[in-house]
C-alpha positions, 0 to 999 in steps of 0.5 A, a space after each residue: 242245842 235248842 232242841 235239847 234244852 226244849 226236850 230236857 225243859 220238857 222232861 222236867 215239867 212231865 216229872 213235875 206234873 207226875 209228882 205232884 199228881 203222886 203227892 196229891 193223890 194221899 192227901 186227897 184221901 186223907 182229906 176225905 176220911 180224916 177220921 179214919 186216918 186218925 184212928 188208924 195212926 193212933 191205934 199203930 202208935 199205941 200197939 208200938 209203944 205198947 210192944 216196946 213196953 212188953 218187950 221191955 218188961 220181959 228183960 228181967 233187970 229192967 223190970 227189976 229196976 224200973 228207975 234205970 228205965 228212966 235214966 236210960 230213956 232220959 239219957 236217950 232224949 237227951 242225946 237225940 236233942 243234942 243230936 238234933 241241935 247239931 244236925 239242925 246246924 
């Protein structure tokens, strides 16, 4: 039984250092081109939100009533709050 938890003790600490070594490796490279990084995060969120808005204007009765797009996007927010607030319990 001594054996066992010797290997299953050293099995863990391999997994271990495995995964940190894993983790460590993106951090590394976002610490060394941090600028890069912000670029690249910035210009995939402005190219999404950018396809959101033009998949949303070629839906004729969004872009005929732009005032229902804010009620349904405030009702969307509102809801994922909520949904947070539960789920955060």
């Amino acid at each position: 039984m001594e054996k066992f938890t010797e290997n299953l003790s050293k099995l863990e600490e391999s997994l271990q250092n495995t995964f940190n070594k894993t983790v460590n490796r993106p951090r590394k490279v976002l610490e060394r081109f941090p600028t890069l990084f912000l670029l690249l995060v910035t210009a995939g969120v402005v190219l999404v939100l950018f396809g959101f808005e033009r998949l949303f204007d070629s839906i004729a009765y969004f872009h005929d009533n732009p005032i229902l797009m804010i009620i349904l996007g405030l009702g969307i927010l509102v809801f994922t709050g909520r949904l947070y607030k539960k789920l955060d319990k």
